[in-house]
Each structure stands twice: as C-alpha cells, then as structure tokens.
NUPA-778379 format. One record per residue (C-alpha): x, y, z. Coordinates in steps of 0.02 Angstrom, whole numbers, padded with zeros to 5 digits, always signed. Last residue first. Layout:
XYZ;...
END
This chain:
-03971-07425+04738;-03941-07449+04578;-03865-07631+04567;-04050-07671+04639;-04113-07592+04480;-04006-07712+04373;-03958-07602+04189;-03770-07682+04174;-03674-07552+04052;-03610-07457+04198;-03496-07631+04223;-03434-07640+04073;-03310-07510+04113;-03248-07634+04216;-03092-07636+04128;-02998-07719+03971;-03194-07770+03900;-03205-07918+03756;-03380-07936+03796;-03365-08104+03837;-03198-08095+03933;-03268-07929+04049;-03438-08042+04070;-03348-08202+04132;-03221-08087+04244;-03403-07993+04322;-03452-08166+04349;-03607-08234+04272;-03757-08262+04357;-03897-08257+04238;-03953-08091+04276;-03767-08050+04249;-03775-08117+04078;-03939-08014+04039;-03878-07855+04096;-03715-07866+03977;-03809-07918+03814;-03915-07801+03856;-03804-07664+03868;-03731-07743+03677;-03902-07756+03617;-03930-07570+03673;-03778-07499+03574;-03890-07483+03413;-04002-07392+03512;-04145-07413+03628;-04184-07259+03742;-04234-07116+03612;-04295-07223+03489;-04432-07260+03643;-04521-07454+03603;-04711-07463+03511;-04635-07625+03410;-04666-07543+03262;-04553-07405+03309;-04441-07512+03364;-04405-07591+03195;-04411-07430+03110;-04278-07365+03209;-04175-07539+03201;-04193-07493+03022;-04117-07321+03009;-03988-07385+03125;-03935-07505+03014;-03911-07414+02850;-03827-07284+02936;-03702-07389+02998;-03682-07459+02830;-03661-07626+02749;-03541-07670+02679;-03561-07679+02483;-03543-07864+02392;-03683-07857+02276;-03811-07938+02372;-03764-07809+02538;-03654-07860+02633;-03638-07919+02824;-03477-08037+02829;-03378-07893+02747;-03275-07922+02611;-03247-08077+02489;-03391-08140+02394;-03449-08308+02446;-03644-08294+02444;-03765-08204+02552;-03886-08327+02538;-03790-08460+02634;-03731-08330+02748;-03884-08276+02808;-03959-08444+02843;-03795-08486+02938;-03792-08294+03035;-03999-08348+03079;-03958-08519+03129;-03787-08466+03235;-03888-08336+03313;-04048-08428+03384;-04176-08326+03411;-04322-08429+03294;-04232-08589+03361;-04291-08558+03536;-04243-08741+03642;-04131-08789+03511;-03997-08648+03527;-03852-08680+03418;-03692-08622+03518;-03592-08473+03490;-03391-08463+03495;-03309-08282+03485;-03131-08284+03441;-03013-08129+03510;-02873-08094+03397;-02737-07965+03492;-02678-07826+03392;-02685-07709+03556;-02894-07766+03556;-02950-07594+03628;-03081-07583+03510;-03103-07708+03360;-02991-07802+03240;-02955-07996+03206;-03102-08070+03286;-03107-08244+03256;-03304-08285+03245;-03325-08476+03285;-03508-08527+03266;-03579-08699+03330;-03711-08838+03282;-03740-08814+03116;-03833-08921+03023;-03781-09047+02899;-03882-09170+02951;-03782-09325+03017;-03597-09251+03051;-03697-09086+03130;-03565-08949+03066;-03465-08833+03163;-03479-08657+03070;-03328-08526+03013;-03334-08338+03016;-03188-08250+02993;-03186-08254+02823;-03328-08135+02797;-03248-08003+02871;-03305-07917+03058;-03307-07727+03034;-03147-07663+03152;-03063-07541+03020;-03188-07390+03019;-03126-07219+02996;-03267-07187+02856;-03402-07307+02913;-03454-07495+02875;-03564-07613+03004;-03530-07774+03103;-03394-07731+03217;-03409-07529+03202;-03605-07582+03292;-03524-07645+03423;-03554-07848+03463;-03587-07903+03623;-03576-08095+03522;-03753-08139+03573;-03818-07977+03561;-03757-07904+03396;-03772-08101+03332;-03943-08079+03350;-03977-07923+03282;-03850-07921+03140;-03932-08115+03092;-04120-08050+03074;-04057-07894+02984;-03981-07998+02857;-04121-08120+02834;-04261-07966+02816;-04149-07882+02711;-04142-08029+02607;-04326-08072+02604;-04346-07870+02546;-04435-07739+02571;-04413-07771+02773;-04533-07679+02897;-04663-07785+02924;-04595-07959+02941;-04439-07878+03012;-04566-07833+03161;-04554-08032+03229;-04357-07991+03257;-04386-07848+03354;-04501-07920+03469;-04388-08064+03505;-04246-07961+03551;-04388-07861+03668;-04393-08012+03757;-04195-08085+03777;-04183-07904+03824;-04143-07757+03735;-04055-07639+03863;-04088-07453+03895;-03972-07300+03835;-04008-07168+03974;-03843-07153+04032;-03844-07052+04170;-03731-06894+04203;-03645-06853+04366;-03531-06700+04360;-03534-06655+04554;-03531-06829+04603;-03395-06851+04497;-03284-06720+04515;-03307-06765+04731;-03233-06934+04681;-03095-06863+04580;-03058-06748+04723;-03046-06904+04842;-02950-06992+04713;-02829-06849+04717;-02831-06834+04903;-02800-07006+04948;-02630-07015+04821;-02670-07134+04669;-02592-07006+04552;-02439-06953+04631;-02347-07109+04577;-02198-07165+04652;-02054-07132+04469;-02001-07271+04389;-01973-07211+04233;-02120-07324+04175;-02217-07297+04329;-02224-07100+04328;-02275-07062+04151;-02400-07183+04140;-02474-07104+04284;-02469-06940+04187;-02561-07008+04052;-02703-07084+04177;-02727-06942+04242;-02769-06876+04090;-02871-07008+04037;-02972-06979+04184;-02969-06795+04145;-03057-06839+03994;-03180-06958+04064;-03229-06839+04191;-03270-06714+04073;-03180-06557+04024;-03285-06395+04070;-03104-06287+04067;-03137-06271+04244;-03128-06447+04260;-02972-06450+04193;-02915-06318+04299;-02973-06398+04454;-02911-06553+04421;-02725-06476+04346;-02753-06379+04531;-02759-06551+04622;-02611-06617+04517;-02498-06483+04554;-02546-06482+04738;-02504-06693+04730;-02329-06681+04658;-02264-06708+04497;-02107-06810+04454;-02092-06731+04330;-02149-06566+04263;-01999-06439+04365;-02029-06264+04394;-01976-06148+04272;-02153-06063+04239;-02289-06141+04381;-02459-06095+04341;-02433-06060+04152;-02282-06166+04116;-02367-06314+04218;-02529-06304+04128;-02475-06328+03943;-02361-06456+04010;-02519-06564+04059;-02604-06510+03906;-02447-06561+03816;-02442-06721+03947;-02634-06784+03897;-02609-06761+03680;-02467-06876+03706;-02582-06990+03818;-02728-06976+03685;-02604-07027+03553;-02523-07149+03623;-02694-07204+03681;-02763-07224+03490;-02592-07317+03426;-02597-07453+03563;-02484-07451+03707;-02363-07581+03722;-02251-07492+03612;-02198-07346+03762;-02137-07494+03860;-02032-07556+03715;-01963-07356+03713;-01921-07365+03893;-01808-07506+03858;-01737-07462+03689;-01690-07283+03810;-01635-07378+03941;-01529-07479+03836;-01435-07338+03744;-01429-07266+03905;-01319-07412+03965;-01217-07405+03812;-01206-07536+03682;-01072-07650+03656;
END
C-alpha cells in the first residue's frame, strides 16, 4: 500500500504535468528569481507561503531590475501556482498587489503599433502578387499563406519554417469537402496538431468557400495551391521541391507586397493578418468567447490585438 506522502507527492506531481513544457520552464526559472530575492532581502526567513510586503518589494525589485510587465506577470503568476496547488490562500490576488500591478502598468505603458490588414488592404495585397511574384507558383503560394493567415488567425511559426520551430502546419493536415456535382471545394478542415499554448491538444480549423468574393476566398486559393503543389510529404507550404518554406522568405515578400501597395513596413507585419483577423471579427459582432476559440487564445490576451478606436477610448 502506498504511503500517504507517497500520494501527495504523485498528486502534486500530476498537477505539476498539466503545465506545458515552455511554462514549466518559465515558472521554474520565476521561483529561483523569486528565491534569489528572498535570501537577499530576507536571509532565513521562510519562501512559502509568502506574504503581501514580500511580494510588493519582489515588484519593486523586479521592476527595478527594468523587467517588463509581462515578465513579472509571469512571475506572479509562478508563485500563484505555487500557492494553489499546495493549497496554500494566495497572496497574489491581494488589493494591494493588483493595485501595484496596475500602477506598474500605467507607469510602463507601451503601444503596440502593429496595425491590422483588413478585409481591404487583404485584397490589395493579393492584386500586388501580380507584380511582385517571379514566378506563377510563388504567386499561388503566397496568395494561399495570406489568406489562410487571416482566415485561420494563423502565426507566422504555423505556416512557415525556422530553427526551434515545431508548430508549421503539415501537409496532411489539410483535407477539402468536395461539391458532389463539380468537384469543387466547398470547405477546408485544418487539424492543428502543434502550435502555441495548445498543451498537446489538436485544434481543427474549418473554412467555408466564399462565393460572394471568390478572388479572397481561402479554401479556393489553399485548393489551387495544393493541387500544384503536389503530394510530397512535409510542410503544407513548400517550395516545388519539397522545402518549407521560410520565415524569412515570407516576410521579405509581404515587404515587397506592401511596398507596392504604398502601406508603412513599419506598421503591417507578418502578425498583422492575425490583428486583423481579430479586429475584423469583432467588427462583425463576434463574442469575445467566439474570437478567443477562433484564434485558438487561452486568455484575453487577444483582446489588445482588436484595433477599434472606440475600444480606445
């Protein structure tokens, strides 16, 4: 039989496992700096449970350090962690800690300055592959990265290669409803298997034709694409001889493309479709749970992402 600590422990330790690897990490990295701190400020005194004056001067020594408010966010965050799983009341949520938060932020404020590509400025970018492709299957595989990029929220590790990258969408897990009469396709199931956040979870993606603008139409464009791309295994966006494409490779082109479409490279990056993407569902009048499932968001983080002026005020 085994022991009541045995037990604890196995319990404690399936909490730990519900965490994915990149926030184990971040919270073990969190309670050495939070340890870090304690043996400094207050040698032989105990970590946990900690109280709200050690917490307020971890703020203010964080923020002394110039961390940002993400960082100490994710701190926090740690320590809360910390507290609920070993059933600790938790310090964290206490008025004056969220009040000092709040004050952190005011005080630390930075804008993003990313803009959204709209349903419009989509279109735009689409017409300048005319002029800025070498290639007619460039042009086709560009065509289908910036529409499904919107229409899917898609970030640009989901549909490009890089060197830690392990989210790029594969070719297999694309799949098209067919038009019994023609042929066509009238849907587009994308099972996503990897991408941030997603705990091992597979999140599918269904698009649907559009008939009233076929020229933006995503499931079109990604069908058209993959019919010339062939059926060589690997990632859905390839090159002709089976090569991911890169990040690089992308963002070097959606330069070009808003270049020639007089737009700021400085405002619209590869990020923008999925802002827009964001702005243009709540313009439509979408909940804030509709957007969070569409975009595959954990949080209302998504919610920074939604450029309305009148959300500004």
């Amino acid at each position: 039989m085994p022991s009541h600590e045995f037990l604890k422990t196995t319990a404690e330790s399936m909490l730990v496992q519900s965490l994915v690897p990149a926030t184990k990490d971040n919270y073990r990295n969190a309670i050495a700096k939070y340890h870090l701190f304690m043996n400094m400020y207050y040698p032989g005194r105990q970590i946990f449970p900690a109280t709200t004056e050690h917490l307020a001067l971890f703020i203010a020594y964080c923020s002394h350090k110039g961390l940002s408010q993400g960082s100490i966010a994710t701190y926090l965050s740690a320590i809360s962690f910390i507290h609920k799983i070993t059933n600790l009341s938790d310090p964290t949520h206490h008025f004056t800690i969220r009040k000092q938060l709040q004050g952190y932020k005011t005080q630390h404020k930075s804008l993003d300055s990313r803009l959204p590509i709209t349903p419009t400025i989509l279109l735009k970018l689409i017409t300048s592959l005319d002029h800025i492709c070498d290639s007619h299957y460039s042009k086709t595989l560009l065509k289908a990265m910036f529409l499904l990029a919107f229409n899917a929220f898609l970030r640009i590790s989901e549909i490009t290669r890089s060197t830690m990258n392990k989210h790029n969408i594969q070719l297999q897990s694309v799949t098209f409803q067919l038009d019994p009469l023609t042929d066509n396709p009238t849907h587009c199931r994308i099972d996503m298997q990897s991408f941030k956040h997603n705990n091992h979870q597979v999140s599918t993606i269904i698009l649907q034709r559009n008939n009233l603008n076929t020229i933006i139409c995503p499931v079109l464009a990604l069908w058209t694409y993959r019919q010339m791309r062939g059926t060589i295994p690997g990632a859905l966006f390839a090159f002709p001889n089976g090569t991911a494409i890169s990040r690089s490779y992308f963002n070097s082109h959606l330069q070009r493309a808003l270049l020639w479409t007089g737009l700021d490279t400085h405002r619209y990056k590869s990020h923008s479709f999925r802002i827009g993407a964001a702005t243009h569902k709540a313009l439509l009048g979408f909940s804030d749970e509709e957007i969070r499932i569409m975009g595959r968001w954990h949080s209302n983080a998504f919610q920074k992402y939604i450029r309305i002026p009148i959300l500004e005020l």
